[in-house]
LUMLOTOR-753320 format. One record per residue: residue in three letters; chain; y, z, x of N, C-alpha, C, O in turn. Coordinates in nm, 2 decimals, always signed. Layout:
BEGIN
(lumse "Ala", "A", (Y, Z, X), (Y, Z, X), (Y, Z, X), (Y, Z, X));
...
# end
This chain:
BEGIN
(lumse "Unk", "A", (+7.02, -0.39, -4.04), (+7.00, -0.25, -4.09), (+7.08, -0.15, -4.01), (+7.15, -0.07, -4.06));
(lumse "Unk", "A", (+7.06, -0.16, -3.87), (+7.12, -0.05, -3.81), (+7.29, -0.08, -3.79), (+7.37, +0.02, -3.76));
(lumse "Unk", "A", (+7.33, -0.19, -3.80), (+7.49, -0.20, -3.82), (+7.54, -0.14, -3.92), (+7.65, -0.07, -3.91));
(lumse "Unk", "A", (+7.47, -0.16, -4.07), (+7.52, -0.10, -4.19), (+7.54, +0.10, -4.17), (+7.62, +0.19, -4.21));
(lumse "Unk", "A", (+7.41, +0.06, -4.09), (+7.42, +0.24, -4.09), (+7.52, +0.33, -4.00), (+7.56, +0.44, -4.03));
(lumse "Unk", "A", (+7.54, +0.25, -3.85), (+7.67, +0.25, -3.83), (+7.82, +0.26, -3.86), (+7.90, +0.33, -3.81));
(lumse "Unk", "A", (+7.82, +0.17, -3.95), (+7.95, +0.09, -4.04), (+7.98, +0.22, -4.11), (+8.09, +0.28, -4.10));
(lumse "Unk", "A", (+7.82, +0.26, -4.21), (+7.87, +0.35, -4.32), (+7.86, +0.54, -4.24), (+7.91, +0.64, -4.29));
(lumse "Unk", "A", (+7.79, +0.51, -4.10), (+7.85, +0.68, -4.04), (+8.00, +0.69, -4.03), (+8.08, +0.77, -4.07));
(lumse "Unk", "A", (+8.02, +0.53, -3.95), (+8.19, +0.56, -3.92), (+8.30, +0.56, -4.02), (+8.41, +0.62, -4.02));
(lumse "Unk", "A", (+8.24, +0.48, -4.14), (+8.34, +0.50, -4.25), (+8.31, +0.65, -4.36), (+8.36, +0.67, -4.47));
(lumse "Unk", "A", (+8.21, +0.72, -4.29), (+8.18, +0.87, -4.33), (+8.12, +0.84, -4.48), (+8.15, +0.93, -4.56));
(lumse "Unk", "A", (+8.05, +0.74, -4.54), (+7.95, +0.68, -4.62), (+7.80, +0.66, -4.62), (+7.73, +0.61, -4.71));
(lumse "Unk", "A", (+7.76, +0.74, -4.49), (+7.65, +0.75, -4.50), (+7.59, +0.89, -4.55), (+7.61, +0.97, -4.47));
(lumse "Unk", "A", (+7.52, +0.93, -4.67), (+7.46, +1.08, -4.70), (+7.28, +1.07, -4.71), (+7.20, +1.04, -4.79));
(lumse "Unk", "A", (+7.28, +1.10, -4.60), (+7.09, +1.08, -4.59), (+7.06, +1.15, -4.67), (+6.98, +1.09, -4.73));
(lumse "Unk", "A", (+7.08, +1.28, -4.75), (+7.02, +1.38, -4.85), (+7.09, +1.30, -5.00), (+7.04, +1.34, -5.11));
(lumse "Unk", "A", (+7.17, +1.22, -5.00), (+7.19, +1.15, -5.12), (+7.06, +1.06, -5.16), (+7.03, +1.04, -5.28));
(lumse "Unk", "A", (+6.98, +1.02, -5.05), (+6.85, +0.93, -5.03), (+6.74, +0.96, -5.12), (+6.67, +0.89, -5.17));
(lumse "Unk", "A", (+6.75, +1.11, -5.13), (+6.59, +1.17, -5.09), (+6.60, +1.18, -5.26), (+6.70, +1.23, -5.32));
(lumse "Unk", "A", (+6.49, +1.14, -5.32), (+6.45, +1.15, -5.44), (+6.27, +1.19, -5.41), (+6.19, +1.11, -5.36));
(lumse "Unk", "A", (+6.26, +1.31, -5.47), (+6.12, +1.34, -5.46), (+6.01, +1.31, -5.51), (+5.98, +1.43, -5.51));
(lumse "Unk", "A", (+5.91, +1.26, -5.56), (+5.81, +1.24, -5.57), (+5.72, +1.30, -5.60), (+5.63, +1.26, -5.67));
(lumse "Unk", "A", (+5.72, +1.39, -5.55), (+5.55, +1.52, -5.54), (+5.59, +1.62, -5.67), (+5.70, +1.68, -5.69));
(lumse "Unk", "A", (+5.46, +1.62, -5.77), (+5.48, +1.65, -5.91), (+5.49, +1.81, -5.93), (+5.51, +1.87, -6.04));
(lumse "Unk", "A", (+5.47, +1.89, -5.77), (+5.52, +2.00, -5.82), (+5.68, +2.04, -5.78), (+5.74, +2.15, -5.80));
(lumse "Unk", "A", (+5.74, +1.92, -5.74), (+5.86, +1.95, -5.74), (+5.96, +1.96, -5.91), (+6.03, +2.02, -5.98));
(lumse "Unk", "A", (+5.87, +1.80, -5.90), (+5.92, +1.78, -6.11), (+5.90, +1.91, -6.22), (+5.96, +1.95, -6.32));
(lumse "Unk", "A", (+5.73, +1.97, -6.12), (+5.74, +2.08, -6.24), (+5.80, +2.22, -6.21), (+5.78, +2.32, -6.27));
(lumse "Unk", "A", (+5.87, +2.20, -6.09), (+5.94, +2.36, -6.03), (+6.09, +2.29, -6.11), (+6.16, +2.37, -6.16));
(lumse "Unk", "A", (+6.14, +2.18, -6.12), (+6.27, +2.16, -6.16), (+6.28, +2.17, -6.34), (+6.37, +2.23, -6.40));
(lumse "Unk", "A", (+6.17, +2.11, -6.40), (+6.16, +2.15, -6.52), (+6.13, +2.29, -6.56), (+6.16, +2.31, -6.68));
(lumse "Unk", "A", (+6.10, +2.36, -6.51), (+6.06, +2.51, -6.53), (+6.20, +2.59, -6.54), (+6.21, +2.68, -6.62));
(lumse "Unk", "A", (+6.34, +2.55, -6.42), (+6.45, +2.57, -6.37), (+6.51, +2.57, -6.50), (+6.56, +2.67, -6.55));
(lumse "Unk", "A", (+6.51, +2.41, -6.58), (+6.59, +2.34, -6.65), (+6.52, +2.45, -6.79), (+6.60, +2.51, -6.85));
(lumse "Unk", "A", (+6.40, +2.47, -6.83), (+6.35, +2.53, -6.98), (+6.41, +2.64, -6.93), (+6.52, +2.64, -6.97));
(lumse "Unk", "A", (+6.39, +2.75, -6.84), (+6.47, +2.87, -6.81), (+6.62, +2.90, -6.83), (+6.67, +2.98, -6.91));
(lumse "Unk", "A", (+6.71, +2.79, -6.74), (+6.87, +2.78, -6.83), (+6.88, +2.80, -6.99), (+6.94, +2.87, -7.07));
(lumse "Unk", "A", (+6.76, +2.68, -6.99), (+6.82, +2.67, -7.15), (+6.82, +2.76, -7.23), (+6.90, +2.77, -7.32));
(lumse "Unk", "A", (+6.72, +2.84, -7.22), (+6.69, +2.99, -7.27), (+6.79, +3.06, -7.25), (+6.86, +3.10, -7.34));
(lumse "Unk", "A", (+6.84, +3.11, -7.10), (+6.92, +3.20, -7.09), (+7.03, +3.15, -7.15), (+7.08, +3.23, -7.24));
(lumse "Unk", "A", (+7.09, +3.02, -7.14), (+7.21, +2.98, -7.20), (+7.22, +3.02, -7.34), (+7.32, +3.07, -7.37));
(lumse "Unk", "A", (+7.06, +3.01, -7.47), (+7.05, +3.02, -7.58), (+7.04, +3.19, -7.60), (+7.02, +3.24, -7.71));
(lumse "Unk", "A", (+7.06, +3.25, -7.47), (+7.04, +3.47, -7.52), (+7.12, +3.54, -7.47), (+7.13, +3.66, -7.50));
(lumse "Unk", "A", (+7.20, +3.48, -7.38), (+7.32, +3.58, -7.32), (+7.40, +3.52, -7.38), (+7.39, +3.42, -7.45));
(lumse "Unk", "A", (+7.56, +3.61, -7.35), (+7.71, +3.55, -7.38), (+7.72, +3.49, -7.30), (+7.67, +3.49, -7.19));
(lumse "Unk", "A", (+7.80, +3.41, -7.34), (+7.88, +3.28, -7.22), (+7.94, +3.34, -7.14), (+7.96, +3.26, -7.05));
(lumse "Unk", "A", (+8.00, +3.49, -7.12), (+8.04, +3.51, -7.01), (+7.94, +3.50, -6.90), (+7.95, +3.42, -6.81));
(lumse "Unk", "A", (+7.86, +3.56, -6.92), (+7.71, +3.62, -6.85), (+7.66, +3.48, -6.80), (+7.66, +3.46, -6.68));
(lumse "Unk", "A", (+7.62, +3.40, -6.89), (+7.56, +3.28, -6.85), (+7.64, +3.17, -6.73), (+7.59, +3.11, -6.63));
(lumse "Unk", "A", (+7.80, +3.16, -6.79), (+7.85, +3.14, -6.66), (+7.88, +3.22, -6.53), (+7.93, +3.18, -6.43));
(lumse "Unk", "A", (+7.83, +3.33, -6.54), (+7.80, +3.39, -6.37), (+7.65, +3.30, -6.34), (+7.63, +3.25, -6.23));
(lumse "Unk", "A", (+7.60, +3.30, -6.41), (+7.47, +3.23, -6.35), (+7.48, +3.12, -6.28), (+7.45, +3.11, -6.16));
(lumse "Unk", "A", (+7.56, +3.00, -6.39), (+7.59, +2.90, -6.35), (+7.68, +2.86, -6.20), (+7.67, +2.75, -6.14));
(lumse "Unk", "A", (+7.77, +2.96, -6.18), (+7.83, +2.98, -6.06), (+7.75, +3.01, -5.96), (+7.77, +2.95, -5.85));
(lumse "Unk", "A", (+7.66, +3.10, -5.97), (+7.57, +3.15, -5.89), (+7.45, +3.06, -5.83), (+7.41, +3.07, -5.71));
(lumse "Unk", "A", (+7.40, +2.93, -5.94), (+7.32, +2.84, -5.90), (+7.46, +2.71, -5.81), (+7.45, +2.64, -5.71));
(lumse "Unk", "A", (+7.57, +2.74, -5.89), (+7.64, +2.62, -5.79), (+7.69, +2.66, -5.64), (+7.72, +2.58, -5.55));
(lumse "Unk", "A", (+7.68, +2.79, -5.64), (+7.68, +2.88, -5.49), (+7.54, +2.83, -5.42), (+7.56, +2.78, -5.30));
(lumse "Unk", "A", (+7.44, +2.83, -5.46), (+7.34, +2.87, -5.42), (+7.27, +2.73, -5.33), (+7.21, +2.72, -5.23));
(lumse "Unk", "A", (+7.35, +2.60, -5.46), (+7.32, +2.43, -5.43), (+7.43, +2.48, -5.28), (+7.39, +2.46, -5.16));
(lumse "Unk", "A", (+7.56, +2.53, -5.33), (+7.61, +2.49, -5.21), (+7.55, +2.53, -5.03), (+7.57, +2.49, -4.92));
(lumse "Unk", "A", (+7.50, +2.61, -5.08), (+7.41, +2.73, -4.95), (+7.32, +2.64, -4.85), (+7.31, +2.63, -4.73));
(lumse "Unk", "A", (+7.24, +2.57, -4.97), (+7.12, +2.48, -4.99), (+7.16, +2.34, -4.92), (+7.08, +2.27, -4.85));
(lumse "Unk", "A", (+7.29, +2.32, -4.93), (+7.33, +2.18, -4.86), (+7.37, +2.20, -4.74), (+7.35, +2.12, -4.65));
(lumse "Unk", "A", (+7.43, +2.32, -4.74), (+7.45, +2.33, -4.59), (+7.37, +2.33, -4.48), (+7.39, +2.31, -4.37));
(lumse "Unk", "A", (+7.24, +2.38, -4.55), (+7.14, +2.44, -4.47), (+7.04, +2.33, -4.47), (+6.95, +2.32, -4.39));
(lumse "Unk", "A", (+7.08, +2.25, -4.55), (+7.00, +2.09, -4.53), (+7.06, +2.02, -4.41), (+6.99, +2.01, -4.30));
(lumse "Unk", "A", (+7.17, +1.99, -4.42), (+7.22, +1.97, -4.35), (+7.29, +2.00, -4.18), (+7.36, +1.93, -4.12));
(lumse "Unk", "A", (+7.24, +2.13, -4.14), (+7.20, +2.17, -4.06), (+7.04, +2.15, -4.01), (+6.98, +2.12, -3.90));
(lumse "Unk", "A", (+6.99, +2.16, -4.11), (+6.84, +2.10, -4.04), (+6.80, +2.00, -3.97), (+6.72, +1.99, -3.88));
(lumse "Unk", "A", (+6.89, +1.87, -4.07), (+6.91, +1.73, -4.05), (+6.97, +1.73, -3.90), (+6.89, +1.70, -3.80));
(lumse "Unk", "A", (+7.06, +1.75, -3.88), (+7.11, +1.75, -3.75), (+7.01, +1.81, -3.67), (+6.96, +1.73, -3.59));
(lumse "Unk", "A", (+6.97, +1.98, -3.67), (+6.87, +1.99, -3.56), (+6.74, +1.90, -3.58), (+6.64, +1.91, -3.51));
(lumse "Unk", "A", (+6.76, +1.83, -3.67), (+6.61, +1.74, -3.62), (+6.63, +1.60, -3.58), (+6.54, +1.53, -3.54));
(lumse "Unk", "A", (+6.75, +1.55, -3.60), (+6.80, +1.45, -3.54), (+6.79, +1.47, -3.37), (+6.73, +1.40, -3.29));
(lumse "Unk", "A", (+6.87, +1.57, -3.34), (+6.87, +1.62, -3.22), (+6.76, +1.64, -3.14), (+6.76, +1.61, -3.02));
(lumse "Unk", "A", (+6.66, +1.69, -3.20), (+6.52, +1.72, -3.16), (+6.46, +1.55, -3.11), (+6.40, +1.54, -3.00));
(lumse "Unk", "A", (+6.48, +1.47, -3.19), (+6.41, +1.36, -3.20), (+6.51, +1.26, -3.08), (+6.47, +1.15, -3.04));
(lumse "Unk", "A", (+6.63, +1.32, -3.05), (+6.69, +1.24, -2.96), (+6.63, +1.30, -2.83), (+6.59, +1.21, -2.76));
(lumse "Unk", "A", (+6.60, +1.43, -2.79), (+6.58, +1.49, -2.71), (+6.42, +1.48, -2.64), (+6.39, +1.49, -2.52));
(lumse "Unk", "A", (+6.33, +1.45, -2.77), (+6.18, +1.41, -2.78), (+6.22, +1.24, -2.68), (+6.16, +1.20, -2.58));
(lumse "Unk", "A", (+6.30, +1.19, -2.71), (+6.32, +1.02, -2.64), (+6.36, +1.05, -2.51), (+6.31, +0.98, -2.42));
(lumse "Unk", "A", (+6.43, +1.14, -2.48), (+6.49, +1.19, -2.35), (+6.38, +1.16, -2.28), (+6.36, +1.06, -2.21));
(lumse "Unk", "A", (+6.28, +1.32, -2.32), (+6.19, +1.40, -2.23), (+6.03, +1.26, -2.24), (+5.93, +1.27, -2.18));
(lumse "Unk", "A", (+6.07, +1.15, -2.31), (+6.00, +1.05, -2.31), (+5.93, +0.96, -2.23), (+5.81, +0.93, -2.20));
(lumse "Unk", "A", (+6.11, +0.91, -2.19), (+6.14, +0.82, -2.12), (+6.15, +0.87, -1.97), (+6.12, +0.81, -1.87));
(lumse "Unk", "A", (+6.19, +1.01, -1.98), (+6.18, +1.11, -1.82), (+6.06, +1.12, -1.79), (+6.04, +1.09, -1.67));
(lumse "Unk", "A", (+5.95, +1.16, -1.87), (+5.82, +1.12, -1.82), (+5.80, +0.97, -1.79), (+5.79, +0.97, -1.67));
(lumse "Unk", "A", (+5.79, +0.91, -1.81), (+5.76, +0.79, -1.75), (+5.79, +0.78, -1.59), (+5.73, +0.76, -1.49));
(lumse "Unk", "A", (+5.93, +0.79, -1.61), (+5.97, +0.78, -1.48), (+5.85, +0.90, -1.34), (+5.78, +0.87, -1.24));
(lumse "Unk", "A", (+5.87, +1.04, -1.43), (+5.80, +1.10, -1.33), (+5.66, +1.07, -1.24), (+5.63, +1.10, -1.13));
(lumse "Unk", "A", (+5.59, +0.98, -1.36), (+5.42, +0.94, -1.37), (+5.46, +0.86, -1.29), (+5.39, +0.87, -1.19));
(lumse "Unk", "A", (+5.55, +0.75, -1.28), (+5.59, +0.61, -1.15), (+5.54, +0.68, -1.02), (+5.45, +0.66, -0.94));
(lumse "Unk", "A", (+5.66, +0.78, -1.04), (+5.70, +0.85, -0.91), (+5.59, +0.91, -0.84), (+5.58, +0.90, -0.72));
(lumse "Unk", "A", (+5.48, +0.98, -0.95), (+5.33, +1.10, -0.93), (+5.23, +0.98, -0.86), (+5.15, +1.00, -0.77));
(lumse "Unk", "A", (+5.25, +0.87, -0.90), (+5.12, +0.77, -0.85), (+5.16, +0.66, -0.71), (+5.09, +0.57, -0.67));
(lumse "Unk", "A", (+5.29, +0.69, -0.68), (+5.35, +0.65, -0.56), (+5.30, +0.70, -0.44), (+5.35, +0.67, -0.34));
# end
């Protein structure tokens, strides 16, 4: 497992947020609510209008990814640094009962 995940960081093939498929049903019904709303607006405005929208939501994914992906990292980080302050403890407790 952890070679592949290697393999595919270094060949820049790994996307942890490509992974994530949600499950929890008020996500399904915040995305269908998204999707019946488009369809409306798309069926009442002009298509000029409607494609600012559409621009605006593909702005908005992109905003969204970045900021995933910053998260990802600070909590990768967090979780490397939690192992640090871990393993440093241990050592200190050796040292405290010496």
């Amino acid at each position: 497992m952890m070679k592949m995940i290697l393999e595919d960081m270094y060949y820049g093939n790994w996307r942890p947020s490509e992974q994530i498929n949600s499950t929890d049903p008020e996500s399904q019904k915040v995305n269908q609510k998204i999707s019946d709303l488009m369809e409306m607006l798309k069926s009442k405005l002009p298509a000029v209008e409607f494609e600012s929208i559409e621009v605006m939501f593909d702005l908005l994914s992109e905003s969204t990814s970045l900021h995933s992906a910053a998260a990802f990292i600070h909590g990768y980080r967090a979780g490397a640094l939690t192992m640090i302050e871990v393993f440093s403890e241990d050592k200190e407790i050796v040292d405290r009962n010496r």
